[in-house]
N, C-alpha and C positions, 0 to 999 in steps of 0.2 A: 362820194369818195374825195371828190378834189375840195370841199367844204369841209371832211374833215383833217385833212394836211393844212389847210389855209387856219383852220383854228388852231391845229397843234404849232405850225408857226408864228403863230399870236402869244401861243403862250409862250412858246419859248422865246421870242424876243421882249415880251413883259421883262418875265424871269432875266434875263442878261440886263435887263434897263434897271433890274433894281436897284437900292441904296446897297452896299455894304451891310446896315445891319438886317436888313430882312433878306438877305441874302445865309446870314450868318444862326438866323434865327430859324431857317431852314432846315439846315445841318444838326441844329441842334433837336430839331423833332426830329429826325431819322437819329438819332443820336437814342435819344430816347425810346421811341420803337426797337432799335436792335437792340439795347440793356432790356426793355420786356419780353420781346418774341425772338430775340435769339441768346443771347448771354445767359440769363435769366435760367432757363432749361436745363442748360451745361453745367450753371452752377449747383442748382437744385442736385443734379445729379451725381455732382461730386459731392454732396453733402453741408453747401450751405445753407441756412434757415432763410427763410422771407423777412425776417426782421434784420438777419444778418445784411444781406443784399438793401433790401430799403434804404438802414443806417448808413451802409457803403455812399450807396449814390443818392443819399438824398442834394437837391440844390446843387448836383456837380454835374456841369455837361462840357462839352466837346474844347480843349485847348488847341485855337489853330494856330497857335503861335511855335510850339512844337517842332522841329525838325523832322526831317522824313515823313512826314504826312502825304497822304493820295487826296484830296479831295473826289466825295462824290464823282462818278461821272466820268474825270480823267484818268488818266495815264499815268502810270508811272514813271520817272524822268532820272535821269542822273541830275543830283545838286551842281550848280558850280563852285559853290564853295563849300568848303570843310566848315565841318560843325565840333567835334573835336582834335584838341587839342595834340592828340595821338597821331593822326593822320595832316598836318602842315608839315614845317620845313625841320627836319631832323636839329639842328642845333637848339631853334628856340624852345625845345623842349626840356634841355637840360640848364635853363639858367640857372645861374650857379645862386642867384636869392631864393629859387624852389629849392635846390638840389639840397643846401647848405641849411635850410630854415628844416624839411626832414631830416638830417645828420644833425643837428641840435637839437631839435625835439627827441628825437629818436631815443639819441644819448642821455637825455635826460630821464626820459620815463625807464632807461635799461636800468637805472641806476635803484626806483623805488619798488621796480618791479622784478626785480632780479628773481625774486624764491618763485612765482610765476612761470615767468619764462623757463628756468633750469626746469622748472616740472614739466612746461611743454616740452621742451627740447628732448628730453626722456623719454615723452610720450610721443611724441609726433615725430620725431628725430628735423624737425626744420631747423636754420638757427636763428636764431632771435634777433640778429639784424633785419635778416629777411620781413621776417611778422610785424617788427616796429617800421620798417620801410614801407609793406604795404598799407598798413595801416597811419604813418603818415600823409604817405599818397592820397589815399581814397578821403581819408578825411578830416585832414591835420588833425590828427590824434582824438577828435571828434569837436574840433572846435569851429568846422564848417560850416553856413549856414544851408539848410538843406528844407528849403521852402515850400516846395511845391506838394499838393495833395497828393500820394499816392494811387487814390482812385480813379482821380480825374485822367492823372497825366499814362496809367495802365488800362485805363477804359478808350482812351480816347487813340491810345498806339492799337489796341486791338478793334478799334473798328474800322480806323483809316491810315494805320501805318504801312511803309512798304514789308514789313515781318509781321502780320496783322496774326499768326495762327503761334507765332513765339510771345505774342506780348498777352494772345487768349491766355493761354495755360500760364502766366505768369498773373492776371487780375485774377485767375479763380484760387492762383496759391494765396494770393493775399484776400481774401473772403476766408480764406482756410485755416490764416492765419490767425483773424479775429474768432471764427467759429468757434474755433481750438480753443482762445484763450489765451492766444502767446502776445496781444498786443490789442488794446483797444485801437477803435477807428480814428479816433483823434491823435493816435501815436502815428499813423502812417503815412509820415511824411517825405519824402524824396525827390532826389535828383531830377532834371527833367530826364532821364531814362529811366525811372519808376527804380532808383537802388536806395536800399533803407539801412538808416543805422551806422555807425562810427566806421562797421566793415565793409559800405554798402552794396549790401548782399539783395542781389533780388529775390523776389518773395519765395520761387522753387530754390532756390539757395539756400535762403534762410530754414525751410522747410527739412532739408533734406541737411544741411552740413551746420547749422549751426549747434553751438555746443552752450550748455552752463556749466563755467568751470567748478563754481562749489556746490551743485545742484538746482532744483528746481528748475524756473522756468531761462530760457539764454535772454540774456535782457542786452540785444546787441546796441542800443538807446545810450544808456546808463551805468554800464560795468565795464570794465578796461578789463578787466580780468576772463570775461563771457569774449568781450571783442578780438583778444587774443587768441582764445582757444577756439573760438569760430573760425578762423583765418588761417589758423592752422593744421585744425581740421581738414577743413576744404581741400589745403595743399597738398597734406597726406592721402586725400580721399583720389586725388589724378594724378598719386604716383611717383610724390617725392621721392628721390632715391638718399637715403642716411647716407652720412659722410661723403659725401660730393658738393662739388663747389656749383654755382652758376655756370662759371667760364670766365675767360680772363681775356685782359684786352693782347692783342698783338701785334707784333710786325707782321707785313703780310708781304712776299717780294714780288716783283713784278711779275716773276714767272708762274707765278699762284693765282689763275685767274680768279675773278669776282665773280664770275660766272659757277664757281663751284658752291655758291652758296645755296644754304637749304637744311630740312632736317632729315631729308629725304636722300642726300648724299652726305652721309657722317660716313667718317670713317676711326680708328684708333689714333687717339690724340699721337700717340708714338709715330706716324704714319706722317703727318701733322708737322711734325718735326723734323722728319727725316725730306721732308719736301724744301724745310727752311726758314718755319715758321719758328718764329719764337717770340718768348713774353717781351712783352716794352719793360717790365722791373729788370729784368735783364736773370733775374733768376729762374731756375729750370723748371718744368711742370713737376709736379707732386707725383711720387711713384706710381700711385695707387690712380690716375689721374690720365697716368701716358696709358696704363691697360685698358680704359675705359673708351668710349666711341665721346666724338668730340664732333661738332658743325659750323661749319664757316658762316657767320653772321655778320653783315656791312649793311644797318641802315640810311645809311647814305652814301651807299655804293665806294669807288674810288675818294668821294670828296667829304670821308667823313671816319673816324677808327674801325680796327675791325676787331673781329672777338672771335674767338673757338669758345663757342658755348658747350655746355653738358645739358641730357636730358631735363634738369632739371629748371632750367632755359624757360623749356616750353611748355613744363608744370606753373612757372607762374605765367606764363601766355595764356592757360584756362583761365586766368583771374578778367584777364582782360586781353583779347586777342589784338596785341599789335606788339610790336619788337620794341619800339620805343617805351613802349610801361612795362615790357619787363625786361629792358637795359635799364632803364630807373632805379627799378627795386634792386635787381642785383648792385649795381654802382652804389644807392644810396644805403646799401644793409652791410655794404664793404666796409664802409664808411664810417657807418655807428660803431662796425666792430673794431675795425686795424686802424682808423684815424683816415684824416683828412688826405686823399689822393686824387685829384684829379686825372681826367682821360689825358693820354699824352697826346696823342692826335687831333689834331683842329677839327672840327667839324667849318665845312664851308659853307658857301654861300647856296645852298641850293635849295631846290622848294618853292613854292610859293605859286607854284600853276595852278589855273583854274581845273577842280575837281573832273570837272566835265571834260576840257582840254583833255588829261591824262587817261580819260577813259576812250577817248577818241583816237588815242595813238595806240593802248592794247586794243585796241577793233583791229587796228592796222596790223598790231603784231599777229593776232590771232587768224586775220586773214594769209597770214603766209605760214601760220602752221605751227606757229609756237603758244605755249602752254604759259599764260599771263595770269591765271587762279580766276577769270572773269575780269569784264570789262565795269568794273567798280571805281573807276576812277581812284584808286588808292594806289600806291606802288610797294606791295607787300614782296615777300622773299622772290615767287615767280617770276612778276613784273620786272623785278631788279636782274634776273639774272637771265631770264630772256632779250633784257636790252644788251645785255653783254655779248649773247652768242649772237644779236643781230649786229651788233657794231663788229665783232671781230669777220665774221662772216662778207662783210661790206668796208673792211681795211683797215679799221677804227680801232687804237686804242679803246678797251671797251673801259667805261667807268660807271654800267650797273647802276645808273640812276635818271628819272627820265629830264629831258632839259627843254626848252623854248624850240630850238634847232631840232630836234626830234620828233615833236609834237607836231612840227609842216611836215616832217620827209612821211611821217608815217600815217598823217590823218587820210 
């Protein structure tokens, strides 16, 4: 017995002593074992071929360069830093060279594509700022570069990612995808979050909501026309509501706490107003606009504008769940349509905590009983408005966003 603990400790201090690559080279044979004896099965099942799968992975093994990756063996951790862009410091999201370079692209393509978009807009009821804003966003109008293998970078999140059973069912949609015929293996290149194509739609995405607007096969790659009515699609498929707006920025008065934010506390925009709320244009809400339920949204709390969103808010938050990409879209599809407006509210200085830091203060908050959406280190709608009913609660002006001074009282 004790002979063989004394060998299993041999080897695993071998193993810690080794170099980097044959460490690396490790990984990549378990790498290869789970694509034969487990992937492999699943796919089979779902109906791809052996040739299909082969060509997938042939020469493609494990990227550890990756974000959110478990390695083998360990633990899953919270990052301390942000990986995107979405989850930093609320202002530097909107620079106005991003914002400004979609609102002239935007506007440009409205222009050749008009008979396009008016058929979407018919059909899908979205409007066409919107569709060209996301579609700016995601991929300047597709003039992105979008580098990375698709198989590698969806084999390698579903064998060692912390979402390893989300990014499974997303490499078997894209085996499905070539099975099918909708895109050879040399087409499927993507982001490092495995999203393909000018709308970068993930592979169940593409699957389920992509569209070809003049028929045939949706060639989301290569057709503005396909990449359009993909996008819009999609929007309509979780619930666009026709004729309603985003939401609009506001004053918001001190007696309006921040703490009311959420989509989970909407109330009738009329309601909304009758508290004291009103637009920064200084003009009224839209009749049809005050009868409809409306949600208080402050991505960066007191130190940043605030917005009465509409449901349709948080139809483009399926595109991509964070408030800052769809304040984007909505801002930037304003933009393309009614002209150049800037937010009238500063966004401040805030931001910039270490990821892990800010999941360390929701432990804190959640240890006293408030509802932070998880200890994710991000500060989504929850986190912001739970900081507000702990600062008021504790004397504090509350300003719903987390800070340095927060992050000691509450680790």
């Amino acid at each position: 017995m004790k002979g063989r603990i004394r060998r299993k400790a041999l080897a695993l201090l071998i193993f810690l002593l080794l170099p980097l690559p044959a460490v690396a080279q490790s990984i990549d044979q378990q790498f290869r074992t789970w694509l034969e004896n487990d992937l492999w099965p699943d796919a089979s099942r779902a109906g791809v071929s052996q040739s299909t799968f082969d060509a997938a992975f042939a020469d493609v093994g494990p990227n550890l360069d990756l974000p959110d990756l478990v390695l083998p063996g360990q633990a899953a951790q919270t990052p301390q830093r942000q990986h995107q862009a979405e989850f930093g410091s609320p202002g530097n999201y909107f620079a106005e060279n991003i914002v400004g370079g979609v609102t002239a692209g935007g506007r440009q393509r409205a222009g050749y594509l008009s008979g396009v978009l008016k058929d979407l807009e018919g059909r899908y009821g979205v409007p066409r700022g919107i569709l060209l804003a996301v579609w700016g966003r995601e991929s300047g109008f597709g003039t992105a570069r979008i580098p990375h293998n698709a198989f590698q970078v969806l084999g390698t999140k579903a064998f060692m990612a912390t979402r390893k059973e989300m990014f499974r069912a997303e490499v078997i949609a894209a085996l499905l995808m070539v099975e099918r015929g909708h895109a050879r293996v040399t087409d499927m290149k993507s982001s490092w979050a495995g999203a393909l194509g000018q709308p970068q739609f993930l592979p169940t995405s593409y699957l389920q909501h992509a569209v070809a607007h003049s028929g045939g096969r949706a060639d989301i790659w290569n057709s503005e026309a396909d990449t359009l009515a993909s996008i819009a699609n999609y929007l309509a498929h979780f619930g666009w509501v026709r004729g309603r707006d985003w939401g609009f920025e506001v004053n918001l008065p001190a007696s309006v706490s921040c703490a009311l934010e959420g989509p989970d506390r909407g109330r009738p925009i009329s309601e909304w107003v009758s508290m004291g709320v009103t637009r920064v244009s200084g003009r009224p809400f839209p009749d049809h606009e005050l009868r409809g339920e409306g949600f208080l949204m402050m991505p960066a709390g007191r130190s940043g504008p605030a917005f009465i969103v509409t449901p349709n808010f948080y139809v483009i938050k399926e595109y991509n769940e964070s408030d800052l990409y769809a304040l984007f879209v909505g801002h930037a599809g304003d933009r393309i349509a009614y002209g150049d407006s800037r937010f009238s509210g500063a966004w401040g200085n805030v931001g910039g905590l270490m990821r892990s830091d800010v999941a360390a203060m929701q432990r804190g908050l959640e240890g006293l009983g408030y509802d932070v959406g998880g200890a994710d280190g991000l500060a989504g709608f929850r986190t912001r408005r739970s900081i507000g009913e702990w600062q008021q609660k504790n004397g504090q002006a509350p300003t719903c966003f987390p800070d340095a001074g927060m992050v000691r009282a509450l680790r």
